[in-house]
N, C-alpha and C positions, 0 to 999 in steps of 0.2 A: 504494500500500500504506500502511496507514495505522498509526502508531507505537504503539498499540496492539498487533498485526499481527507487528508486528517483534519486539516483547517478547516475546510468546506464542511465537514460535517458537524460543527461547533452552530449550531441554529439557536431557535428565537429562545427555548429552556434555558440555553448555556448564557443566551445576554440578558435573562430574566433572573437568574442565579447572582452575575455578575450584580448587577441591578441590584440586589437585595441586600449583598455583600456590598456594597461601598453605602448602601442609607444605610449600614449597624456598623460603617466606619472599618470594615477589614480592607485588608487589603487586594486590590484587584488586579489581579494576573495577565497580563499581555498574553492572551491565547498562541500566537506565534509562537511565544519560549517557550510552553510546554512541548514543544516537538524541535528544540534547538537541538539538544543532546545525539537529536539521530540523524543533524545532517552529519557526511561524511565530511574530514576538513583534509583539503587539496594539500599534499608535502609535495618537495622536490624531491625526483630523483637523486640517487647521491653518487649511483657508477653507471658506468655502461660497460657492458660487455662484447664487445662487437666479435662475432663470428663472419671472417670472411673469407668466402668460399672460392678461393685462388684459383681463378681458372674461366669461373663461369657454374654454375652448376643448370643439368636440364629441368624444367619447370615441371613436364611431364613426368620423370621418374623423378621426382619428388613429393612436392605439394598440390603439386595439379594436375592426377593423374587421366587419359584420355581411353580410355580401353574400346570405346565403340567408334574410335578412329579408326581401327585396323593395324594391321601389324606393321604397314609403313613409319606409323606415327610412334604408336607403344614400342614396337618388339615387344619381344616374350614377357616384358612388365607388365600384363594387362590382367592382371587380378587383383585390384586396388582396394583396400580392405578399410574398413569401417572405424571411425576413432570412437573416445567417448562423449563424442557432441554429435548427435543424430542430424543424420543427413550428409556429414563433412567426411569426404574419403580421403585418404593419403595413399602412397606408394605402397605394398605389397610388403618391402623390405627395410621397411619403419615401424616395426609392431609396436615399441617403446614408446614413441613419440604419439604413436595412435595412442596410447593406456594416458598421454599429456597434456592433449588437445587442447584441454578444459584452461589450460595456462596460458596458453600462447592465439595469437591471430597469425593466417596468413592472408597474403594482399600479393591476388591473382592477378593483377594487373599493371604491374610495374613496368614503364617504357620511356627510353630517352630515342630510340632509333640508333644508336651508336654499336657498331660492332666491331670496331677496334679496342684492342685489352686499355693501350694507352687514356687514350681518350674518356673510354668507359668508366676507365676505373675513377680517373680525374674526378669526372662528373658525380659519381655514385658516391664518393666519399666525401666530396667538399660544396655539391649543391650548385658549384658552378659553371660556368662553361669556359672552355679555355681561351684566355686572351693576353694582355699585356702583362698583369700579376700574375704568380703564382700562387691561384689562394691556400690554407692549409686544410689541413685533414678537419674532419669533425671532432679527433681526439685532441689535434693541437687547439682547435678552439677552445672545448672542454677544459685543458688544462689551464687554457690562456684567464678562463674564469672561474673556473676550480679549484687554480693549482695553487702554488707560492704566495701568487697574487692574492687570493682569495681567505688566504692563512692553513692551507695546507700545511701537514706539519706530520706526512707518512714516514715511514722508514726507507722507502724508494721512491723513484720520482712519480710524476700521477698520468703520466701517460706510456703504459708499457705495452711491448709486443712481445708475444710468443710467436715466434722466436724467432724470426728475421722480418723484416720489412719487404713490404711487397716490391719496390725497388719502381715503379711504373713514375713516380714522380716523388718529388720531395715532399714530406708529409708537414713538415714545418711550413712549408710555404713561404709567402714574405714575413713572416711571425719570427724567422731564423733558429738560432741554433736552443736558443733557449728553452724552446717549444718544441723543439725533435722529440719522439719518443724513444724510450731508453728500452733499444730489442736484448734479449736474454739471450740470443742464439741458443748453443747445445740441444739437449733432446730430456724432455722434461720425463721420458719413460726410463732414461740412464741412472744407473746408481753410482758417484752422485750424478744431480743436474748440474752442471757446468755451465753456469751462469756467468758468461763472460762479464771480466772487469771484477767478479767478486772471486769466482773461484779461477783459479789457473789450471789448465789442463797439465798435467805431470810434474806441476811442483806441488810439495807437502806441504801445510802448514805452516812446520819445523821450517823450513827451508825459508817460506814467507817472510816468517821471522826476525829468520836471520838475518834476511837483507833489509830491513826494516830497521834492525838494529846496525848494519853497518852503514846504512844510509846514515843514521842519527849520527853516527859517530864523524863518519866525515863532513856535517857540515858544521864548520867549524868557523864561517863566516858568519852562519847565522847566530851563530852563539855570542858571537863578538857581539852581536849588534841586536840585543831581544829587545826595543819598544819598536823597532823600524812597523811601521805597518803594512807594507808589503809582503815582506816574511809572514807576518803573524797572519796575513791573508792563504797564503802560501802554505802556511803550517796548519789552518783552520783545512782547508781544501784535502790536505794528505789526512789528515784526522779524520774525516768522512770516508774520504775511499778506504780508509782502515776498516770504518766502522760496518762498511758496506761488506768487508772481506773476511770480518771476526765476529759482527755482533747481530743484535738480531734482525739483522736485516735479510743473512746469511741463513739463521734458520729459519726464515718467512721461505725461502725455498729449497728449502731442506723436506721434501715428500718422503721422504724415509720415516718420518714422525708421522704421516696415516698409517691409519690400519690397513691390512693386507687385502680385508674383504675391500672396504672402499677404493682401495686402489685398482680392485678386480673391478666391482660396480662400475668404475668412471672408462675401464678398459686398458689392457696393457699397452699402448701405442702411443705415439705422439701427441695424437689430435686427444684424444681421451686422458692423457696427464698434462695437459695445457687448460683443458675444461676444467680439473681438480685444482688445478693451481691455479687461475681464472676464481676461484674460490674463492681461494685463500686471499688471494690481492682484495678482492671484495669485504672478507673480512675485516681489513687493515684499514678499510676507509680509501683506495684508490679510486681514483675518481673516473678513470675512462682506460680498461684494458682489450686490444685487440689481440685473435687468435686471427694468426693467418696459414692458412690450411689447403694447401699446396694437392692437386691433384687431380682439377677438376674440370683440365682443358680436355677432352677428350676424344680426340678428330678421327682417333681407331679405336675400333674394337671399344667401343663404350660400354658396352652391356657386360663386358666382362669384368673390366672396370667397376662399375656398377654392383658386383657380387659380390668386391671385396670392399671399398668405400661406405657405400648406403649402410649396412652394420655398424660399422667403424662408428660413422656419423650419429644412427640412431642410437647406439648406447652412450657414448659421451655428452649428447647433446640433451637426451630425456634425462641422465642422472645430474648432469646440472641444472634443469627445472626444477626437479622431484628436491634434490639437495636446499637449496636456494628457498624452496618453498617452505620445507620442513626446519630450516634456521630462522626463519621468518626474515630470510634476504628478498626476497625476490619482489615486493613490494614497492621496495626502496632499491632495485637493480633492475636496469633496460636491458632488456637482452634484442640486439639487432644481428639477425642473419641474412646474408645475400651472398649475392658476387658481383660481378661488373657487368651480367647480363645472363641470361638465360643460355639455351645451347637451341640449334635449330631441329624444330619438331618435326621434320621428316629425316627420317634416318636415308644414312649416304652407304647402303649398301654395299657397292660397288668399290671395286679396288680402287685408288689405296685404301682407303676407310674403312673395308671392311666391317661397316654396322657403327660411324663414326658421325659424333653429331656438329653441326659447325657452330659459330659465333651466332647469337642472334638476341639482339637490342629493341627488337618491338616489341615484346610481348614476354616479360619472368615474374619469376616471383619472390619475395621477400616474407620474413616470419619478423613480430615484434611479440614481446613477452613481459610481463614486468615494468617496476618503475609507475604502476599508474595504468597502462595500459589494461583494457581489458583482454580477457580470452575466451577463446571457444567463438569466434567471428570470422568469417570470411569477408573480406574486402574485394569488389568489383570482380571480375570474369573473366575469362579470355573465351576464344570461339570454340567453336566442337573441335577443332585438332589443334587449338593452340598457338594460331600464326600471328593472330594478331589480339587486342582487346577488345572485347565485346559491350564491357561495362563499368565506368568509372575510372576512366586511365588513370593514374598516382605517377609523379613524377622524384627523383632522387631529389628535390629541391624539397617537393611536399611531405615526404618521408623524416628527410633531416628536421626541415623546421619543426616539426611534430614531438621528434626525442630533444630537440633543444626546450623546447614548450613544457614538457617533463622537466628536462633541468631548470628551468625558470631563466635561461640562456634568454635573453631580449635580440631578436633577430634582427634590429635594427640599430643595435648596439655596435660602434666604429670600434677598427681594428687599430692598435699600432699597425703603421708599417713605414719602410727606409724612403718612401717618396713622398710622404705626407699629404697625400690621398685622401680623401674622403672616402674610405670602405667600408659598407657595413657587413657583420656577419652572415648575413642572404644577401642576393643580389636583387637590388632596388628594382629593377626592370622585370624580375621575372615573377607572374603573379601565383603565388604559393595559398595550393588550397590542403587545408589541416586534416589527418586523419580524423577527424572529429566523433567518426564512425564508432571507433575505439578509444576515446580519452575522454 
C-alpha cells in the first residue's frame, strides 16, 4: 500500500477526531507524519564494482537469449532457462545467476552503433564521444569525487583494477596521473597474489628488508639535513610504499585469510578470485573497483569458448550478488556489467570463424545491480534475432549518468583539466535520459 494510499484514506471521522482533540486542547497530529517513518530515505552509493567484459561479450548467449531465431542466431545455446522472476529467461549456462535475478536488472537495449574495440570502449566507459580531450574513465571521475579529494582515507588508493588495465585509452584522461587507477597485475587465484609495487615477485620479505635497511643506512645526506622538507616529503612517500608492502594494506590482499569453501564458492580462476577480492576492496570503503576480464573477443569457435567462460562467469558473478547481499553490501554497492559492445547475432559459420561471432554496436546488453538500483527488471528489447532494438534504446551516456545519480556525482559538475576548459562531467550536448525505470 502505498503512502499516498494511506493519507487518502484519513476521511471526514479522522478530521472529526482531530476536531475534538484540539476543542479539549491535545494535541493534533499532522496526518502526513504518521506514515513519515515508512518513506524509504534515498543514501549514496559508496563503490562501484564494474565488471568489464574484455572483448565484447554476445547478448544472445547471455542475457538475451533468442532460441526461436534458429540455429543461425542461437547455435546449440537455444535452451534458455527460466530465473527467479517469472517470465525473465537467461542463457542455458547461467543457472546461478538465474537462482539471482531477483538482485540485479538487465537492459536489453544498449546501443552506440560503434564496432570498433577502441572507440567503443572510449565511449562505454567515459559517456563520451571522442574529440579534442581525453575524457577519463567513470572510475577516474569517481575517484576525482570520492577519493582524497573527498576525505578518502583507504588503505589503497580508491580506484583499482584487477588486474591490468584494458590499455584501449588512458583511463585518467585529462584528470592525469593523479587519477590513474592503481592495477594489481599478478593473478588473484596465485598463492600468494603478487600484487605489484607491494609484493615483489622472488624477493623474500627478509631480503625487502634488508635493503630497506641499507637504503637507510646510506642516506647519509639526508640525515645531515632532517627539517629540509623535501626529504621529509621524500621520506613520508617511502613510508607509504612501506606500509603498502608490510602493513595492512598487504593483508587486505592476502586471500589466503578466506576460507577454502569460499574461495571454492567464488571459483578457483582469475575472474572468480578478483570477484572475492572485489569484496574485500568493498569492505574497506573503496570507492570504484574495476574487474577487467579478458576473453571475450570471440571471432572463432565461440561456442566452445562459451563452455568454458559462461561457468567461469556465472559462479563468480552470482557468488558476489549472493555475498554482497548477505553482508548487507550490496545496497550500498553498484554493480555494473558490460563490454564495449555486444558480438554479432548471426553466427559466421564458415571458415575462418568457424561458428565465430563479430563486433556489433547496435544492439547488447548490460546488467546493473545494487547501490539503489532495483532488480528483477528488464529494461527495453531488442528484435526477434537480436540485430537491432526494438524498445527503448539506452545509450553509454544514459547508463553512466544513472550510476553517477547513485553516487550523488552532479553531472554537471566541471572537471579540472590542463586547458582550462569549461568541462563538465557529461557532455553538455548530449541529451541523457535516466534509467528511471530502475532507480
Amino acid at each position: 500500500m502505498k503512502n499516498s494510499d494511506n493519507i487518502r484514506k484519513i476521511g471526514r471521522r479522522d478530521i472529526l477526531q482531530r476536531g475534538l482533540m484540539a476543542a479539549a486542547g491535545l494535541t493534533v497530529i499532522d496526518p502526513s507524519k504518521l506514515f513519515a517513518k515508512r518513506v524509504a530515505v534515498s543514501r549514496p552509493a559508496k563503490s562501484v564494482i564494474q565488471i568489464w567484459m574484455w572483448g565484447g561479450p554476445s547478448h544472445l548467449d547471455t542475457f538475451d537469449p533468442k532460441p526461436e531465431a534458429g540455429n543461425d542466431y542461437c547455435g546449440p545455446l537455444n535452451k534458455p532457462i527460466e530465473t527467479n522472476v517469472k517470465g525473465t529467461r537467461i542463457c542455458q549456462l547461467l543457472p546461478m545467476m538465474a537462482k539471482q535475478a531477483d538482485k540485479y536488472s538487465i537492459i536489453r537495449s544498449m546501443t552506440h552503433g560503434i564496432n570498433g574495440h577502441e572507440t567503443a570502449s572510449y565511449m562505454t566507459q567515459t559517456g563520451h564521444k571522442p574529440g579534442r580531450l581525453v575524457y577519463p574513465s567513470v572510475g577516474a571521475v569517481v575517484s576525482l569525487f570520492k577519493g582524497y579529494d573527498a576525505g578518502y582515507k583507504g588503505l589503497v588508493p580508491p580506484y583499482i583494477v584487477l588486474t591490468q588495465p584494458q590499455g584501449r585509452f588512458s583511463e585518467a584522461g585529462f584528470l592525469g596521473q593523479k587519477y590513474k587507477p592503481f592495477s594489481t597485475g599478478g593473478n588473484p587465484n596465485s598463492n600468494p597474489f603478487v600484487v605489484e609495487g607491494i609484493v615483489a615477485k622472488g624477493i623474500t620479505d627478509k631480503h625487502q628488508r634488508q635493503r630497506r635497511k641499507l637504503l637507510g643506512d646510506l642516506d647519509t645526506l639526508g640525515k645531515s639535513m632532517p627539517n629540509n622538507s623535501e626529504f621529509e616529503k621524500n621520506d613520508a612517500c617511502r613510508q607509504g610504499a612501506y606500509d603498502m608492502m608490510f602493513g595492512d594494506a598487504r593483508k587486505l590482499f592476502d586471500l589466503s585469510t578466506e576460507t577454502g569453501e569460499t574461495r571454492e564458492k567464488y571459483g578457483r580462476n582469475t575472474f572468480g578470485q578478483s570477484c572475492l577480492m572485489a569484496r574485500r576492496l568493498v569492505e574497506q570503503g573503496v570507492p570504484y573497483i574495476t574487474i577487467n576480464y579478458k576473453g571475450w573477443d570471440t571471432h572463432k569457435q565461440h561456442f566452445q569458448i562459451m563452455q568454458r567462460k559462461l561457468p567461469e562467469l556465472d559462479r563468480g558473478f552470482a557468488t558476489l550478488l549472493e555475498d554482497l547481499s548477505q553482508r548487507g553490501l550490496l545496497d550500498s554497492t553498484i554493480i555494473w556489467w558490460s563490454g564495449e559492445f555486444g558480438r554479432g547475432p548471426k553466427v559466421q559459420w564458415e571458415a575462418p570463424w568457424n561458428g565465430g561471432r563479430s563486433h556489433f554496436g547496435a544492439c547488447f546488453n548490460a546488467v546493473l545491480a545494487g547501490g539503489g538500483f532495483k532488480g528483477g527488471c528488464v529494461v527495453g528489447a531488442s528484435n526477434e534475432n537480436g540485430t537491432e532494438v526494438a524498445e527503448r534504446p539506452v545509450s553509454p551516456q544514459d547508463l553512466i549518468a544513472s550510476v553517477y545519480k547513485k553516487m550523488y556525482i552532479n553531472p554537471e559538475a566541471a572537471m579540472p583539466n590542463p586547458r582550462g576548459l569549461d568541462v563538465k562531467v557529461m557532455p553538455a550536448t548530449e541529451k541523457t535520459n535516466l534509467l528511471t525505470e530502475i532507480m
